[in-house]
C-alpha positions in Angstrom: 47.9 -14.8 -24.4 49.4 -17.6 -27.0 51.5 -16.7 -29.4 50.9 -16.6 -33.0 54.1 -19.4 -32.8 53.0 -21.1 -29.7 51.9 -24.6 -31.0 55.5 -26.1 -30.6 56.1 -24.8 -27.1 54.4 -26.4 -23.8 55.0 -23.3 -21.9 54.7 -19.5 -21.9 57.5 -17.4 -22.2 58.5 -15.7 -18.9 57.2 -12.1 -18.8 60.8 -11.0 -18.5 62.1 -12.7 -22.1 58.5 -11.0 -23.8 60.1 -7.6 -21.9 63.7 -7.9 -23.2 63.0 -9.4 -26.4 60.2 -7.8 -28.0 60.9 -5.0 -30.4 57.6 -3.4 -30.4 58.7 -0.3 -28.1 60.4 1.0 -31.1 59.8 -0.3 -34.2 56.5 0.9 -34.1 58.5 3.2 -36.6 57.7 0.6 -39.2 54.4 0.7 -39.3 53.6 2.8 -42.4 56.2 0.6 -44.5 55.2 -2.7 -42.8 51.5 -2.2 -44.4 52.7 -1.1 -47.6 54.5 -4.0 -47.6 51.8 -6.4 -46.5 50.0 -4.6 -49.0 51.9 -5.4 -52.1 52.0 -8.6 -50.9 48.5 -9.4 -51.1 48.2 -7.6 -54.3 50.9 -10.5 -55.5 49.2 -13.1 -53.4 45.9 -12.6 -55.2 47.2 -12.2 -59.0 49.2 -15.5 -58.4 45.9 -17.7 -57.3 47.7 -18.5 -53.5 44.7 -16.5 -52.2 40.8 -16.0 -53.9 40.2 -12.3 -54.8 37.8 -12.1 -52.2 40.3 -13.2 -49.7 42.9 -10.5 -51.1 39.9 -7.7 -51.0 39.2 -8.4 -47.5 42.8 -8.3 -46.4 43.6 -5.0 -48.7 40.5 -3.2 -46.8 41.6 -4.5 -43.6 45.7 -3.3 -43.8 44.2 0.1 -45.5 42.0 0.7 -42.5 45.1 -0.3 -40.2 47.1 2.3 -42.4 44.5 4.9 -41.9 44.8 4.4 -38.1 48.7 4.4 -38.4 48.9 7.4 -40.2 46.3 9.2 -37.9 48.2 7.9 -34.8 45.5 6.1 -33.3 47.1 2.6 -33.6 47.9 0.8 -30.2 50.5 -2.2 -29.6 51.0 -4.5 -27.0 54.2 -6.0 -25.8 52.6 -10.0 -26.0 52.7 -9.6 -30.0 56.3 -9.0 -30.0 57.1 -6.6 -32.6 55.1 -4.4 -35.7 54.6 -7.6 -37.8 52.5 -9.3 -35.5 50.9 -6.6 -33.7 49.6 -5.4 -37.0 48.6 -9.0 -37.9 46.7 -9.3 -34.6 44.8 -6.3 -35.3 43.9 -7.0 -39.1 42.5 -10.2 -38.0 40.5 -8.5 -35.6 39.1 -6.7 -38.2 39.0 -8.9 -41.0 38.4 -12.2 -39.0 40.3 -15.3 -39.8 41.2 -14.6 -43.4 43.6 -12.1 -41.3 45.6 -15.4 -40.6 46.0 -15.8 -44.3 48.1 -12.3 -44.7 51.4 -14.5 -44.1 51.1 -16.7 -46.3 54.6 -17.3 -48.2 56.4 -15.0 -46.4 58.3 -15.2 -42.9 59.2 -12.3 -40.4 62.8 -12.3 -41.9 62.0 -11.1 -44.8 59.4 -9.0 -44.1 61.4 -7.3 -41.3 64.5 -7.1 -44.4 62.0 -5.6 -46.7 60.8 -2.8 -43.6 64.3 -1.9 -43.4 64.9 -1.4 -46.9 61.9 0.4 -47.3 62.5 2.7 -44.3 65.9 3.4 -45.5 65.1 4.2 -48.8 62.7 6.6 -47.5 65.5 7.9 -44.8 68.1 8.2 -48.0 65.6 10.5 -50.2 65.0 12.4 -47.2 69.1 13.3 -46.5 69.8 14.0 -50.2 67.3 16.8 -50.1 67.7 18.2 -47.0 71.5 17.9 -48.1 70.5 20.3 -50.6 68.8 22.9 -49.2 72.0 23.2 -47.0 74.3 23.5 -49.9 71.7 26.3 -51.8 72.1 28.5 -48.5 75.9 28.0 -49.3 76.0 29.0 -52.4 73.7 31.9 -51.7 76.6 33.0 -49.1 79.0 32.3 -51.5 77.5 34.3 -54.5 76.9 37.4 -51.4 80.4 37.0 -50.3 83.0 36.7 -53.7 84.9 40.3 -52.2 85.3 39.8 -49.2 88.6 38.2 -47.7 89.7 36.8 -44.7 92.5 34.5 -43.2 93.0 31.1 -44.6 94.0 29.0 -41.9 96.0 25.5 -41.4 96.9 24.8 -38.1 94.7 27.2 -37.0 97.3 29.7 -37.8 96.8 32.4 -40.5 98.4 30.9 -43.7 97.1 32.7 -46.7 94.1 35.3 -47.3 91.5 34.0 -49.6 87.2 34.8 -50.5 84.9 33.7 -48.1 82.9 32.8 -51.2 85.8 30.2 -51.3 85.4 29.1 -47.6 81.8 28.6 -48.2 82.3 26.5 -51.2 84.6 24.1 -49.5 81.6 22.9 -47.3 79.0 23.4 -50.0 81.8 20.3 -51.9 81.8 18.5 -48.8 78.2 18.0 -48.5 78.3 17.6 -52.5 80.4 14.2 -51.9 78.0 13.4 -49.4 74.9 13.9 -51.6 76.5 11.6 -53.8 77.4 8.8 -51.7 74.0 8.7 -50.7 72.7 9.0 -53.7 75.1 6.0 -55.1 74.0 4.0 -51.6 70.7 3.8 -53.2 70.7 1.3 -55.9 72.0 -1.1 -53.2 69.0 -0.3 -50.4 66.4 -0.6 -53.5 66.3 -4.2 -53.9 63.8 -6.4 -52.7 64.4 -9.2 -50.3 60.5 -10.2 -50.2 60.0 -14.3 -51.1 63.0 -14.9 -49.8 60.9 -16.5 -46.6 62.8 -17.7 -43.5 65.6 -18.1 -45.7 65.7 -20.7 -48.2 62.6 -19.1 -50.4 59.1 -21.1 -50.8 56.9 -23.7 -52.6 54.1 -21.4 -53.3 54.0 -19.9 -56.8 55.0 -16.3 -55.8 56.0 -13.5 -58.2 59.0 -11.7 -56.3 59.1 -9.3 -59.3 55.2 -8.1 -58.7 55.9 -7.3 -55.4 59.2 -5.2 -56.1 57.9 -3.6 -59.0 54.7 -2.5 -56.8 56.8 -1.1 -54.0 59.2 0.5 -56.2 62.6 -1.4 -55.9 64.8 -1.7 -59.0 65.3 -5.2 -58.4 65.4 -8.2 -56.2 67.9 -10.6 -54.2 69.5 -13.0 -56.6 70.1 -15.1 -53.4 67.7 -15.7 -50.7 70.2 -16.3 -47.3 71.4 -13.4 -48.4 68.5 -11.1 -48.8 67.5 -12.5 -45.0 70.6 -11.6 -43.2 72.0 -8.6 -45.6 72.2 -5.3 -43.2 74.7 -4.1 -45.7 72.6 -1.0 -46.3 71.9 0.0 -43.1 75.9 -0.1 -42.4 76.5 2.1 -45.4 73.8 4.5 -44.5 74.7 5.2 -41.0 78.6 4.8 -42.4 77.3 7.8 -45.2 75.8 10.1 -42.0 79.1 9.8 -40.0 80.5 11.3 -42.6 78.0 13.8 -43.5 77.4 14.6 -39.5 81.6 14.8 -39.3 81.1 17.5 -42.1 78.3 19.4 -40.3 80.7 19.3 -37.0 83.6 21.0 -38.8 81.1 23.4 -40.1 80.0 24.3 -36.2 83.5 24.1 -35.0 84.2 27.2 -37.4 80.9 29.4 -36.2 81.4 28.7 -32.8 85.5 29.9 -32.9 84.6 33.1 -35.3 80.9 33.7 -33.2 83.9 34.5 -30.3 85.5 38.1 -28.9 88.6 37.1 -29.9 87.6 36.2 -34.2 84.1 37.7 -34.0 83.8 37.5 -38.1 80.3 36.6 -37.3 77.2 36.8 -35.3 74.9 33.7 -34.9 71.2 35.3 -34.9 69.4 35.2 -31.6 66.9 32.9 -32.6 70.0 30.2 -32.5 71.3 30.9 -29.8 71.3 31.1 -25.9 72.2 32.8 -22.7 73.8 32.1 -19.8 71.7 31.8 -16.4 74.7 33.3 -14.1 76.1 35.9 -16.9 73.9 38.3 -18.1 76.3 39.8 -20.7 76.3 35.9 -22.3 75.5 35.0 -26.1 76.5 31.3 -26.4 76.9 29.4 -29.9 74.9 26.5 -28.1 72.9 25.4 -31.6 76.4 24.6 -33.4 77.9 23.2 -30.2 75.4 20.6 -30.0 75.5 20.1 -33.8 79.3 19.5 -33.2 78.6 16.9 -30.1 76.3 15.1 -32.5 78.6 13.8 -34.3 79.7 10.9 -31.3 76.2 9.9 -31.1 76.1 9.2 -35.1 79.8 7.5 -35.2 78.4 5.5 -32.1 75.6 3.7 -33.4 77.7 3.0 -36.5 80.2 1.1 -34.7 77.3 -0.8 -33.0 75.9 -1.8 -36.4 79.3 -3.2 -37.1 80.0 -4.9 -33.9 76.6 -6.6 -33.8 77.0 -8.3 -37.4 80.9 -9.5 -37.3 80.5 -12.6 -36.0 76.8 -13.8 -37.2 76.6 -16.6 -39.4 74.1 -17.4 -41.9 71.0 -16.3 -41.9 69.2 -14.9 -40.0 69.8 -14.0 -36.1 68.0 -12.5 -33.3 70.7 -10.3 -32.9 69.8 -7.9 -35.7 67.4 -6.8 -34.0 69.6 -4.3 -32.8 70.2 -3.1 -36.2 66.5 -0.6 -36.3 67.2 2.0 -32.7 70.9 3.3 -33.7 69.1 3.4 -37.7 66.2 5.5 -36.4 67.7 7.2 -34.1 70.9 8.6 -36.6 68.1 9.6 -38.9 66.2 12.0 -36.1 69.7 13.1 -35.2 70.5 13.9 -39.1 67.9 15.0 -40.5 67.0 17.4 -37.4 71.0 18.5 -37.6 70.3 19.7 -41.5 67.0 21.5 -40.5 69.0 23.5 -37.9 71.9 24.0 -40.1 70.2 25.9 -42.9 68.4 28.3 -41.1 71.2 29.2 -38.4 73.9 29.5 -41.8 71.3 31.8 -43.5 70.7 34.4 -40.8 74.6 34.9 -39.6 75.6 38.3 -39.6 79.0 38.3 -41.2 81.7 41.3 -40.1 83.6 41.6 -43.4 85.2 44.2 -41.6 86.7 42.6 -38.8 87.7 40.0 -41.5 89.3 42.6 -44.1 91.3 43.5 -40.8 92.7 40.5 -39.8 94.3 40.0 -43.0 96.2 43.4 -42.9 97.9 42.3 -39.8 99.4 39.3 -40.3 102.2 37.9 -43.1 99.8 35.8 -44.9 101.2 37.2 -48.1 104.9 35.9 -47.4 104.3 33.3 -49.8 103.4 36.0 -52.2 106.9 37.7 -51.8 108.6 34.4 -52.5 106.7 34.1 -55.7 107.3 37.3 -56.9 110.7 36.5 -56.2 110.2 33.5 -58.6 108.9 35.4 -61.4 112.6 36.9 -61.3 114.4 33.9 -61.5 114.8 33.1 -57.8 114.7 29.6 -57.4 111.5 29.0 -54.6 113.9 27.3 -52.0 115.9 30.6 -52.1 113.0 32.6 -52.0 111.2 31.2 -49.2 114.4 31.4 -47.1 115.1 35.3 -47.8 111.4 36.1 -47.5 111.4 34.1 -44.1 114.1 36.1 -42.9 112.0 39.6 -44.0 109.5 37.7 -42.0 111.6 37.1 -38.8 112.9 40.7 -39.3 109.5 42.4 -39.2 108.7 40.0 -35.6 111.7 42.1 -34.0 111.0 45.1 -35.7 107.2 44.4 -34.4 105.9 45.8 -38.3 104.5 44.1 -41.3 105.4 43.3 -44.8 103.8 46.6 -46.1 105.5 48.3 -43.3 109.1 48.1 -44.6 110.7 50.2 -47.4 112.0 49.6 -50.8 115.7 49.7 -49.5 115.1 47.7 -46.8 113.3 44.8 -49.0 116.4 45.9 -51.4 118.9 44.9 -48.5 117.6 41.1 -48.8 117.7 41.0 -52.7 118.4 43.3 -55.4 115.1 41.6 -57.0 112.9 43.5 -55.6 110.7 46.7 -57.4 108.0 48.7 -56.2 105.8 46.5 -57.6 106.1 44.0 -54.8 103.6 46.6 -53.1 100.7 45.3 -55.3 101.6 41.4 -54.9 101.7 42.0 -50.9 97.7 43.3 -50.8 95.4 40.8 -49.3 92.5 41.4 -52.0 95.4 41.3 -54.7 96.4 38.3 -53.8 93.2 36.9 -53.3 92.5 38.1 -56.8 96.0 36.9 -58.4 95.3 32.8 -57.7 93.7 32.1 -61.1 94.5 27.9 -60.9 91.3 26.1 -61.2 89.4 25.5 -58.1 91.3 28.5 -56.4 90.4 31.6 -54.5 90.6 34.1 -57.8 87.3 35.6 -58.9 87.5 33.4 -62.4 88.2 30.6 -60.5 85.5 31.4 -58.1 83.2 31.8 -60.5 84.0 28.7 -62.3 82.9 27.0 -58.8 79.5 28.7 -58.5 78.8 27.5 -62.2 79.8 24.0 -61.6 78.0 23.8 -58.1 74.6 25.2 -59.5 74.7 22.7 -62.1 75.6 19.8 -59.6 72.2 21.4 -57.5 70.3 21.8 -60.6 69.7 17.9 -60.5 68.1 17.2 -57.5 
């Protein structure tokens, strides 16, 4: 079978170059955008006089059948047409006849492949930010359920201070906040139009780039047409946006998969998400945020191809972005199937506010509490964290806690102290006592919820 580029060439390409070089194996994800594209472009092709009307209504009915097909699954590709552009050209001339040939008039592959991507990213973008925010409303439903009830803060994985888990909630609900937001700001860059820029210098026919972007929904187009060709900017800042976001999903897992265990057990995943063990009956494994967590190197992977393929390309175009469309579709799967797991899993967990409550009664996260009491009563901190350190070290040997020791034992370390330093040492107290902005306190707290339901309230 010739090629649709065949007259220049004496011989066919050997069956192992169509094998390794066509594209059509996956993107055959393009296919809905490819024939809106096509689609515009006609539209344009017919208001500027390049093509009759009749000519345009024949090719419209043709790529609307094709989409028809596409959308109902039913459209077939072969190998020998290379890739979605002409294996969807092959078939509307098929049906159209030889006024199919016409469809690529003023236009080349490169930037019809550039306006596919931007297309199918812009789609991809929309999709994230929303399923961004259904994650963040189970969040903030947890948060709102949870403002009493306190556990151990942690750095180093060691307790450090008790706080809300309405405040631990929030910090991820911020995280993917950020995230919505970078995607949301990558937008205006993927919604320009790089169709008319042709192979790369632009074209003698009278087009109307502006018709086309304004039909397809695209802010604006390329000022500069080697550019429009060989930008992949977008797709490096989308996948470079979901290693983030996946990074923040994996921290996320990391935390229900250590307090799912015996030895936290602040929660229990629900059954529906997760799995048993085939050799250990007794078994509940956290096997749905595990994989979320693993995830994460498959995302970071293909952005680092992205970035390793276009360092060294020159101007314009080059047969080696082809290899910017499997780690693009494939992050988006892995995304957008991570967030739909996410939500559901987060709002069925079983939370033991119990077993949290009791964690923080045995432990010293409210040493720093001591110091500042110490503080208020003139103390200067350096001094304070040293004499409340040594109560600290004291209670170790003793094998008690800060609660544990008298009045005249605290007195024995400073004179300072009342019996008021009872109050101050209480894990909900001192949950309740942080009143800086964006703290743990319940004003503070609340402060949050209002500002995060009116970041969600647009969009």
């Amino acid at each position: 079978m010739d090629k649709l580029w065949s007259g220049r060439f004496q011989k066919q390409t050997h069956q192992l170059v169509d094998e390794y070089t066509a594209s059509i194996t996956f993107d055959q994800e393009l296919a809905l955008v490819d024939l809106a594209g096509s689609q515009a472009h006609v539209k344009m092709l017919t208001t500027t006089g390049i093509i009759t009307a009749a000519e345009g209504q024949a090719l419209l009915d043709g790529l609307q059948q094709l989409e028809v097909k596409a959308k109902a699954g039913e459209l077939t590709f072969d190998v020998a047409h290379e890739d979605i552009h002409m294996n969807l050209e092959y078939q509307l001339t098929q049906l159209v006849g030889p006024v199919g040939g016409k469809l690529h008039t003023a236009r080349s592959r490169n930037d019809q492949v550039a306006l596919d991507m931007h297309l199918y990213t812009r789609e991809a973008v929309d999709q994230v930010m929303a399923k961004i925010r259904t994650v963040q409303r189970v969040l903030f439903a947890l948060a709102e359920e949870h403002k009493n009830t306190v556990l151990p803060g942690y750095t180093h994985l060691q307790r450090a201070q008790p706080v809300s888990l309405a405040h631990h909630w929030l910090a991820y609900a911020w995280m993917l906040q950020r995230d919505w937001e970078r995607f949301r700001d990558s937008r205006r860059r993927v919604n320009l139009c790089p169709l008319g820029a042709g192979a790369l210098a632009g074209t003698t026919f009278p087009i109307d780039r502006q018709q086309v972007a304004a039909e397809l929904g695209f802010d604006d187009v390329y000022a500069n047409s080697m550019d429009a060709v060989s930008d992949r900017d977008f797709v490096v800042e989308f996948l470079a946006n979901a290693a983030i976001l996946i990074m923040h999903v994996s921290r996320l897992s990391e935390e229900l998969v250590l307090w799912s265990s015996e030895e936290y057990k602040f929660i229990e995943l629900d059954d529906a998400f997760a799995t048993g063990s085939s050799i250990m009956p007794q078994k509940k494994n956290p096997d749905v945020a595990e994989l979320l967590r693993g995830k994460t190197g498959r995302v970071y992977g293909h952005l680092i191809g992205i970035l390793t393929v276009l360092k060294g390309l020159p101007m314009t175009y080059n047969k080696d972005m082809q290899e910017d469309k499997e780690g693009l579709f494939d992050t988006v799967k892995t995304l957008c199937g991570a967030l739909d797991l996410l939500a559901p899993m987060m709002e069925t967990i079983t939370v033991h506010g119990d077993r949290m409550q009791a964690a923080v009664q045995k432990d010293f996260a409210c040493a720093v509490d001591l110091a500042d009491y110490l503080v208020r009563r003139g103390m200067p901190f350096r001094e304070a964290h040293g004499v409340v350190g040594r109560i600290v070290f004291h209670c170790i040997e003793q094998g008690v806690y800060l609660p544990d020791l008298s009045l005249g034992q605290y007195q024995e370390f400073s004179p300072l102290f009342g019996e008021d330093l009872y109050a101050v040492i209480e894990p909900t107290a001192a949950v309740q006592n942080r009143t800086s902005q964006g703290s743990t306190g319940a004003a503070a707290l609340e402060q949050q919820l209002q500002a995060l339901q009116q970041a969600l309230n647009e969009g």
